[in-house]
ROLOKE-426832 format. One record per residue (C-alpha): residue number from 1; chain; z negated, y negated, x. Coordinates in steps of 0.5 Angstrom, whole numbers, padded with zeros to 4 digits. Layout:
// residues N
+-------+------+-------+-------+-------+
| kolke | sero |    zz |    yy |    xx |
+-------+------+-------+-------+-------+
|   NUM |    A |     Z |     Y |     X |
...
+-------+------+-------+-------+-------+
This chain:
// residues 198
+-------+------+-------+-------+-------+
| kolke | sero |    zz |    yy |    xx |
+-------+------+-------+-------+-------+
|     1 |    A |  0023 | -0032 |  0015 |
|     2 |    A |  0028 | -0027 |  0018 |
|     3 |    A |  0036 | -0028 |  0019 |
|     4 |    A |  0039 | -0025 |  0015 |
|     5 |    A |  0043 | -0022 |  0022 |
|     6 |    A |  0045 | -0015 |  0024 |
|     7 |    A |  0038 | -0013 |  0026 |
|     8 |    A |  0033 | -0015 |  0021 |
|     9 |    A |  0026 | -0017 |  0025 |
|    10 |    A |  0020 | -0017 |  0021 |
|    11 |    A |  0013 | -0016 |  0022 |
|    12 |    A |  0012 | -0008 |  0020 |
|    13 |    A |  0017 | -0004 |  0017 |
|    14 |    A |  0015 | -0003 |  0010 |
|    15 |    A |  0015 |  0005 |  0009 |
|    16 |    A |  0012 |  0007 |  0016 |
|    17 |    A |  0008 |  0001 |  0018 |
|    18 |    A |  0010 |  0001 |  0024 |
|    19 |    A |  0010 | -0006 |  0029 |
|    20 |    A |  0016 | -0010 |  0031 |
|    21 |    A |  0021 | -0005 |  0027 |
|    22 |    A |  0028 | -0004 |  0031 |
|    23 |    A |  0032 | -0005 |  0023 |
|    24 |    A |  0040 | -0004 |  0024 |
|    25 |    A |  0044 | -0006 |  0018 |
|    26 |    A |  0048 |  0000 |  0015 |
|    27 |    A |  0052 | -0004 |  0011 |
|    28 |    A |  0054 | -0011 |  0008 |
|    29 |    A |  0056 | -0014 |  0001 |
|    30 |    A |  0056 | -0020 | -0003 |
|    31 |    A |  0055 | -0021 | -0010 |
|    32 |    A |  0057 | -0027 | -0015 |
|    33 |    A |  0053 | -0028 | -0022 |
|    34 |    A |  0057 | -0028 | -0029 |
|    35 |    A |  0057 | -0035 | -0029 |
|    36 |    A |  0060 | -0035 | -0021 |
|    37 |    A |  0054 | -0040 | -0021 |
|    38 |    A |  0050 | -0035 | -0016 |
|    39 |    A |  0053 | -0032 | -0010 |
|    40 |    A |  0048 | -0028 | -0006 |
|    41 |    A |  0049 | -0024 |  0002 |
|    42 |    A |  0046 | -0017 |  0002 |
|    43 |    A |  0045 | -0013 |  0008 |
|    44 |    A |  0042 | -0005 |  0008 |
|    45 |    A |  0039 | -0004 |  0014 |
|    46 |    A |  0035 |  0002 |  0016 |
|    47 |    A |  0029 |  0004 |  0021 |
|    48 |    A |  0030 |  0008 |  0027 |
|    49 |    A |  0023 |  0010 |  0026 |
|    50 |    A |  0023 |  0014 |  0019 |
|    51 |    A |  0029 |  0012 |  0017 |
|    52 |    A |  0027 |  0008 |  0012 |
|    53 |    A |  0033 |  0003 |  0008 |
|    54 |    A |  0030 | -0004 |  0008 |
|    55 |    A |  0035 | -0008 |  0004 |
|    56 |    A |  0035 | -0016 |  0004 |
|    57 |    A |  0040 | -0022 |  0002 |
|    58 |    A |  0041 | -0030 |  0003 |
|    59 |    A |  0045 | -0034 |  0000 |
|    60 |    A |  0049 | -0034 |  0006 |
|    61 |    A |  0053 | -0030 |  0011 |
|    62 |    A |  0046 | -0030 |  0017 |
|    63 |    A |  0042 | -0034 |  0013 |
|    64 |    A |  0034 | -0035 |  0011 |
|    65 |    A |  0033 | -0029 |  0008 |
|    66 |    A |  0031 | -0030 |  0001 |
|    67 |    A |  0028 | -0023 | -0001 |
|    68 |    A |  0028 | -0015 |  0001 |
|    69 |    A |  0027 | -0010 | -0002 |
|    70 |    A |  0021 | -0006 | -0001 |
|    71 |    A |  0016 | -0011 |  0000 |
|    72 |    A |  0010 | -0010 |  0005 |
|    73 |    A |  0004 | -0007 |  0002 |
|    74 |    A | -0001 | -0013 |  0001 |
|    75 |    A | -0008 | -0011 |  0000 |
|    76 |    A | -0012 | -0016 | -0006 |
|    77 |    A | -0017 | -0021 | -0004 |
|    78 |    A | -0021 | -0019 | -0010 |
|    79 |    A | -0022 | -0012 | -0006 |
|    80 |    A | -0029 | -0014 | -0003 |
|    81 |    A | -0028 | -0014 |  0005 |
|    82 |    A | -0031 | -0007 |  0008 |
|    83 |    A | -0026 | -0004 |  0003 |
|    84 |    A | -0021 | -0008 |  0004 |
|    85 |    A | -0021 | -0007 |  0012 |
|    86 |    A | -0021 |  0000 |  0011 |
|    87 |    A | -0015 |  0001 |  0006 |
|    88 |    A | -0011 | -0005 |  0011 |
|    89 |    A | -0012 |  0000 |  0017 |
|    90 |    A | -0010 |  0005 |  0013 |
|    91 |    A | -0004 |  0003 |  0010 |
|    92 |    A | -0003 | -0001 |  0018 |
|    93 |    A | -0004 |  0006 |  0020 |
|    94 |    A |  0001 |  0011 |  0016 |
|    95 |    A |  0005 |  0013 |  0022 |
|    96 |    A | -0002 |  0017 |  0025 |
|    97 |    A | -0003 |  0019 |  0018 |
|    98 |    A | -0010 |  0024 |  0019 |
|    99 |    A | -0013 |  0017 |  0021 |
|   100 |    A | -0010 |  0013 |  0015 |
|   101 |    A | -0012 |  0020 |  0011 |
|   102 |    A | -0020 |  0018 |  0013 |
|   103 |    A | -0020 |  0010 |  0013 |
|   104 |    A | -0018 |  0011 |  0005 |
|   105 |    A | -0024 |  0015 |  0004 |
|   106 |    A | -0027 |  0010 |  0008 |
|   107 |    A | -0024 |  0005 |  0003 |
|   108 |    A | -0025 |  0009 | -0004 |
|   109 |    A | -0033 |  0010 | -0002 |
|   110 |    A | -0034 |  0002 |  0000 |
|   111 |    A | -0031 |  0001 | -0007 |
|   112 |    A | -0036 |  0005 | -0010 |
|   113 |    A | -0042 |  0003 | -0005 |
|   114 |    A | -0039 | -0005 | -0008 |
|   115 |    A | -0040 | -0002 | -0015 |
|   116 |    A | -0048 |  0000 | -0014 |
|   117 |    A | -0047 |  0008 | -0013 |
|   118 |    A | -0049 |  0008 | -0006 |
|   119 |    A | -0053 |  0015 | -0006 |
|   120 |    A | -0052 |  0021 | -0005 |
|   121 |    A | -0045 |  0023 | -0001 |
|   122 |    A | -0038 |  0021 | -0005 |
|   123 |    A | -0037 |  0027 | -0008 |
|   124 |    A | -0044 |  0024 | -0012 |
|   125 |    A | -0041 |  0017 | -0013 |
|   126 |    A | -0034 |  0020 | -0016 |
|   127 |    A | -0038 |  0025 | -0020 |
|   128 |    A | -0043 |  0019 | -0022 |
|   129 |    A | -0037 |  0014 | -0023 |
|   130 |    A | -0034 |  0018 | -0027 |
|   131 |    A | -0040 |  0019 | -0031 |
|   132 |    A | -0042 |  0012 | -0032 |
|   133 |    A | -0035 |  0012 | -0035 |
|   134 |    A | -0034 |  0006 | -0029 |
|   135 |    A | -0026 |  0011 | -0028 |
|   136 |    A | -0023 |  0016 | -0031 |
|   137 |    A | -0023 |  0023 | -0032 |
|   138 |    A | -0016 |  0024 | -0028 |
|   139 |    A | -0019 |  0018 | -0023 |
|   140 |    A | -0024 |  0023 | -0021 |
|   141 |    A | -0019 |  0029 | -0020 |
|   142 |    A | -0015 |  0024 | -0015 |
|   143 |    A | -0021 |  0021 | -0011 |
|   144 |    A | -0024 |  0028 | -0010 |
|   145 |    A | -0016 |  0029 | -0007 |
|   146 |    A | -0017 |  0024 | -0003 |
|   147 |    A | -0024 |  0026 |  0000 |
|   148 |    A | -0023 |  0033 |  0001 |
|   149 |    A | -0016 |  0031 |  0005 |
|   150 |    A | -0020 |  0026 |  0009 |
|   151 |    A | -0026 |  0032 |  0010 |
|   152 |    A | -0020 |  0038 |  0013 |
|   153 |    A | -0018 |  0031 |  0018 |
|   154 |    A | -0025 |  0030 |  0020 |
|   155 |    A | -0027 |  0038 |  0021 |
|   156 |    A | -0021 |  0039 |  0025 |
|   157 |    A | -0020 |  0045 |  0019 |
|   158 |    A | -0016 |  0050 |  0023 |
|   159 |    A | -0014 |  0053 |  0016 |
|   160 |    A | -0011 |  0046 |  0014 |
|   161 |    A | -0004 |  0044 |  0017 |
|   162 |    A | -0004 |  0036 |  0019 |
|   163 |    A | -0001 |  0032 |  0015 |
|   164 |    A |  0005 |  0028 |  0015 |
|   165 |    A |  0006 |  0021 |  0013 |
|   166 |    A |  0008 |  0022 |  0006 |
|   167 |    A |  0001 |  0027 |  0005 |
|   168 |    A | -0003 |  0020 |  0007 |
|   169 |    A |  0002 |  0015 |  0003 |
|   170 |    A | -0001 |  0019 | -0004 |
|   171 |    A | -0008 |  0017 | -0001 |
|   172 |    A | -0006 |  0009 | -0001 |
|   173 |    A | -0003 |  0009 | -0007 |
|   174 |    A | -0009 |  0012 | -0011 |
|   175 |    A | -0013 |  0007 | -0006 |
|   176 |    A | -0010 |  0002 | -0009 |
|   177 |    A | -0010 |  0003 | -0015 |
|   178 |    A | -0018 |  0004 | -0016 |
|   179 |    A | -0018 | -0002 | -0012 |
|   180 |    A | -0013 | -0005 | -0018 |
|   181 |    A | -0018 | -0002 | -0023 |
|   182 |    A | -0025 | -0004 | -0021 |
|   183 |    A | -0023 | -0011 | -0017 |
|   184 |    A | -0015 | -0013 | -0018 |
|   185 |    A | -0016 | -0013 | -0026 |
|   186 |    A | -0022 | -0015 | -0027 |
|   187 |    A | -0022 | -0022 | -0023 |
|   188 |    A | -0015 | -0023 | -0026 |
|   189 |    A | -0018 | -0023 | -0033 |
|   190 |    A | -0024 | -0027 | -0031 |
|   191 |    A | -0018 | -0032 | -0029 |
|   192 |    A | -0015 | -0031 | -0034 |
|   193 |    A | -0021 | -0033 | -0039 |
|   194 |    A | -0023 | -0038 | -0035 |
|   195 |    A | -0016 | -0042 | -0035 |
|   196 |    A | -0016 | -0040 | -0043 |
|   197 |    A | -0023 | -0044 | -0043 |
|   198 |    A | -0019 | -0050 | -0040 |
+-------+------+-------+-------+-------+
């Protein structure tokens, strides 16, 4: 667990990814619950990297960090493996975001591939996912995005201008979030059920 000092040090920065982040604090301040039962120690730091603001607080003055603020981005284990890696090593390279950009379509195509549409190329998997009802319209519409973001970054298409962290983060989030639809959801609603059993 981190302290909560004037450079924070944790693994990744949580916007950018990047290892060993060097986060300044920026400011400091201390709130006191209602009751004056809960007294809580805040730091905001940034990171020098992206400029990202991270904030984190203790119950004391260079304490054990309780929480912060965003969290790192934690892939789930219901993702199935292949999958998972990719979108891991996507997220794990934001700061290269053509790379990041491919190893999400990587991801989006093992997920489909896991759900049995192995034929064709991804653009038939999504098209066929999407006709099987297995996403949605609107999810087809973002996974074809992602595939033709990927496709310019490894034709080297001179008409495409590269792409900057922010392109490559909306191309993690729909990754999550699909991987949320056809894994995360359902394994917690078997657990759910399971549990309701016992």
């Amino acid at each position: 667990m981190p302290q909560l000092v004037n450079q924070l040090e944790i693994e990744k920065c949580p916007h950018c990814n990047v290892d060993k982040p060097n986060l300044l604090c920026v400011s400091t301040f201390e709130t006191i619950s209602y009751d004056g039962a809960e007294k809580r120690f805040w730091k905001v730091y940034y990171c020098k990297r992206c400029g990202g603001a991270v904030t984190a607080f203790s119950g004391r003055d260079a304490g054990n960090v309780i929480n912060m603020y965003p969290q790192k981005t934690e892939v789930d284990e219901s993702i199935p493996e292949k999958a998972r890696k990719y979108l891991e090593q996507a997220i794990n390279s934001l700061h290269a975001p053509a790379g990041s950009m491919m190893l999400s379509a990587s991801s989006v195509d093992a997920m489909l591939k896991s759900k049995g549409y192995k034929e064709g190329s991804l653009y038939a998997r999504i098209d066929k996912a999407k006709e099987n009802h297995l996403i949605t319209e609107e999810m087809a519409l973002w996974a074809h995005e992602v595939r033709l973001e990927a496709n310019d970054q490894r034709h080297a298409d001179d008409s495409t201008a590269l792409p900057n962290e922010s392109d490559a983060r909306k191309c993690i989030d729909f990754t999550l979030a699909l991987g949320q639809l056809l894994f995360v959801l359902p394994a917690r609603i078997n657990r759910g059920l399971e549990t309701a059993k016992k």
